[in-house]
KOLDOBA-923472 format. One record per atom (N, C-alpha, C): x, y, z; atom name. Coordinates in pm, 1 decimal. Layout:
BEGIN
+----------+----------+----------+------+
|       px |       py |       pz | name |
+----------+----------+----------+------+
|        X |        Y |        Z |   CA |
...
+----------+----------+----------+------+
***
This chain:
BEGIN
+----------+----------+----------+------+
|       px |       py |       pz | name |
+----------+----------+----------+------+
|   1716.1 |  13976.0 |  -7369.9 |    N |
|   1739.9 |  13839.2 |  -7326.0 |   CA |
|   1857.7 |  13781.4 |  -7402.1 |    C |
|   1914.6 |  13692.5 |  -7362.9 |    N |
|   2035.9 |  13643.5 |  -7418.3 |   CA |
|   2017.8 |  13518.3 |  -7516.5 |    C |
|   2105.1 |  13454.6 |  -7566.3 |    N |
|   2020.4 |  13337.6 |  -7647.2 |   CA |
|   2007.4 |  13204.4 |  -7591.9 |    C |
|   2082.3 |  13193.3 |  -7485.6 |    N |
|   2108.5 |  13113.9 |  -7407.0 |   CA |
|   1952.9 |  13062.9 |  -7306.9 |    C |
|   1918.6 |  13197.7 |  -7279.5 |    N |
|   1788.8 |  13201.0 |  -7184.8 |   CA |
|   1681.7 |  13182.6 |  -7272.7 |    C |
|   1669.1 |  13179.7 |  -7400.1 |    N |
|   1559.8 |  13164.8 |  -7508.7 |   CA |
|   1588.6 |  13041.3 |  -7551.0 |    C |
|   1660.4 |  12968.7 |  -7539.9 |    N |
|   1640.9 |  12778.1 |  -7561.2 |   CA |
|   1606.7 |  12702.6 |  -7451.2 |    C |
|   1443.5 |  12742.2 |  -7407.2 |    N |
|   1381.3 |  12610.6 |  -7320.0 |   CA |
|   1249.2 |  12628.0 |  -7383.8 |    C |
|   1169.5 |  12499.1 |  -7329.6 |    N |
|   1065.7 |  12487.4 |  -7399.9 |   CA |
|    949.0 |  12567.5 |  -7344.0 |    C |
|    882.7 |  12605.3 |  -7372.9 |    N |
|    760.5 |  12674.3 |  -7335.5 |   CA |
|    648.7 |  12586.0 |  -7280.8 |    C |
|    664.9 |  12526.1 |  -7269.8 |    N |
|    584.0 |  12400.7 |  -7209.4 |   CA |
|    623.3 |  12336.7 |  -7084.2 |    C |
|    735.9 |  12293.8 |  -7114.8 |    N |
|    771.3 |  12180.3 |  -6945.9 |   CA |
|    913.9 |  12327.7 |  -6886.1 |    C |
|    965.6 |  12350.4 |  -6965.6 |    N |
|   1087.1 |  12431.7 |  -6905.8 |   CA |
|   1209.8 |  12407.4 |  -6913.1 |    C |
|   1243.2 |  12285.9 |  -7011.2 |    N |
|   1371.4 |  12206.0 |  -7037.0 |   CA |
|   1466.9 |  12249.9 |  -7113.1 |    C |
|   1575.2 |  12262.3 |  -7081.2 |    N |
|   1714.5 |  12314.6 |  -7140.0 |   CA |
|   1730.2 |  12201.6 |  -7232.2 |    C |
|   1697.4 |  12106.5 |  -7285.7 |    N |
|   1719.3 |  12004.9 |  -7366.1 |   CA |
|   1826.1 |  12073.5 |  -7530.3 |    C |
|   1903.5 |  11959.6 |  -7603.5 |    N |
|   1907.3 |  11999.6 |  -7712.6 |   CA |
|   1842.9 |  12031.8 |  -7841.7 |    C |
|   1697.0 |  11941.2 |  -7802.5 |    N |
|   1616.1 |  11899.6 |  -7904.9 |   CA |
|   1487.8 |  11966.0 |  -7903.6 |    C |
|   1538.6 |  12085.4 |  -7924.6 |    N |
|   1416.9 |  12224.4 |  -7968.4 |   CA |
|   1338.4 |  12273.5 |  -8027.4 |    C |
|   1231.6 |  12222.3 |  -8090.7 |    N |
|   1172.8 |  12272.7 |  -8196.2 |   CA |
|   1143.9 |  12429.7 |  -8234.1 |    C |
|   1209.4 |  12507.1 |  -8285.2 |    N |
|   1236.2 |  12587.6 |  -8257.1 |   CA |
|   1119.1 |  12702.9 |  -8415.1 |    C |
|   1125.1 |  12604.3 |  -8513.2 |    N |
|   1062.6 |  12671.4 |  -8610.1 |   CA |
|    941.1 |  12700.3 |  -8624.8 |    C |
|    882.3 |  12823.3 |  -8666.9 |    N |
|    766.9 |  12932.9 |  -8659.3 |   CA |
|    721.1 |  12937.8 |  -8513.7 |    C |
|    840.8 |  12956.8 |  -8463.7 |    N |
|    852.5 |  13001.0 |  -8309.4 |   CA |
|    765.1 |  12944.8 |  -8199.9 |    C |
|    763.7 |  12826.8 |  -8240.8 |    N |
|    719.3 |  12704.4 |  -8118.1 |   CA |
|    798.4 |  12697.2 |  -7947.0 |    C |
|    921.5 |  12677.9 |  -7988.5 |    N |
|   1012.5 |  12665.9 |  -7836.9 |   CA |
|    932.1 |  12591.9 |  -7790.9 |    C |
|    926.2 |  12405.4 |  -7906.7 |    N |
|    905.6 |  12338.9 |  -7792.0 |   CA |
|    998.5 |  12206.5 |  -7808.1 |    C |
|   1009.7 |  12167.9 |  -7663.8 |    N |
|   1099.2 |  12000.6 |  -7671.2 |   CA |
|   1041.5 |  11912.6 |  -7770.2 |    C |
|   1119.8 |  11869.3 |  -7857.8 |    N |
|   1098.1 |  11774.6 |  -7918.2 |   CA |
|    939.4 |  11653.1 |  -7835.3 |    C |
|    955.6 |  11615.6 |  -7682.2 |    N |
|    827.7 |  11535.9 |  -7673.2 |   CA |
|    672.6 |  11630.7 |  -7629.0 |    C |
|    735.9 |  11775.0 |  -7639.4 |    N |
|    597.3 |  11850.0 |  -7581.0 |   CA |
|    552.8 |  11880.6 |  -7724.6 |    C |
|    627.3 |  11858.9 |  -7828.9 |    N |
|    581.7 |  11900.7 |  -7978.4 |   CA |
|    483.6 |  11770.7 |  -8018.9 |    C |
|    574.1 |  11608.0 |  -7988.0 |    N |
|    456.6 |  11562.8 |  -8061.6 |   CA |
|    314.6 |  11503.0 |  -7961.4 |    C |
|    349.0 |  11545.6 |  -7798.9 |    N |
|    178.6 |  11576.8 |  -7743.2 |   CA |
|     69.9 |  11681.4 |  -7800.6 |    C |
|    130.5 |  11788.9 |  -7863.3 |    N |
|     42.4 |  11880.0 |  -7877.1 |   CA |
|     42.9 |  11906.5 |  -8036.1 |    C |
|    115.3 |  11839.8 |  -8109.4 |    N |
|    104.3 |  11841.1 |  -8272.9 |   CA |
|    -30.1 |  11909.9 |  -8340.5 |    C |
|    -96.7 |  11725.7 |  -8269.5 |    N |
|   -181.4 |  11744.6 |  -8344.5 |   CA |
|   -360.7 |  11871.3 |  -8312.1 |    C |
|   -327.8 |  11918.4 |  -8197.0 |    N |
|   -384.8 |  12041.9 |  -8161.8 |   CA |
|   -358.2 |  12173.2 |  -8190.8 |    C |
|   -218.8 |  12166.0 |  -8258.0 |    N |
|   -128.8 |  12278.0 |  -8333.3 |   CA |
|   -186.4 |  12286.4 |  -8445.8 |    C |
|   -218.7 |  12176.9 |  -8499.4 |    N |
|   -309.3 |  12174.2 |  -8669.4 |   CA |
|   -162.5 |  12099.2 |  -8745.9 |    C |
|    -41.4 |  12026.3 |  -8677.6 |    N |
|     58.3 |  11957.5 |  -8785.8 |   CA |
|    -18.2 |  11773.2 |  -8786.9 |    C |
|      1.8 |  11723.9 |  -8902.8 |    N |
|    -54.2 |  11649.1 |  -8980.6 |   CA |
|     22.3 |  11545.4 |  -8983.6 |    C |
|     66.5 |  11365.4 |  -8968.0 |    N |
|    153.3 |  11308.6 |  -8914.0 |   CA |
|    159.8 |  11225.0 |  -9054.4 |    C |
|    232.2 |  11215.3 |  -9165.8 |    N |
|    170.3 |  11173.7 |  -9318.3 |   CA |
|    287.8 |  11003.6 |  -9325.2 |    C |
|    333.7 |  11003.8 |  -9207.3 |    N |
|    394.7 |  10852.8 |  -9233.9 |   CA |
|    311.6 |  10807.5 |  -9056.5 |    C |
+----------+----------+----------+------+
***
């Protein structure tokens, strides 16, 4: 696969810039904080 085709989200399907991309999530920035807190991330502000 190219790297190009590996930046959308795994969730909705969006080419967006705003990728969450670390410990291999691939998700948009707003499908990350619907599902955060079912991921087990912790919101401390």
């Amino acid at each position: 696969m190219s790297q190009k085709s590996e930046n959308v989200c795994r969730r909705c399907g969006s080419r967006g810039c705003s990728l969450v991309k670390k410990y291999g999530l691939y998700l948009c920035r707003q499908c990350f904080r619907e599902v955060a807190r079912t991921l087990g991330f912790n919101k401390y502000r």
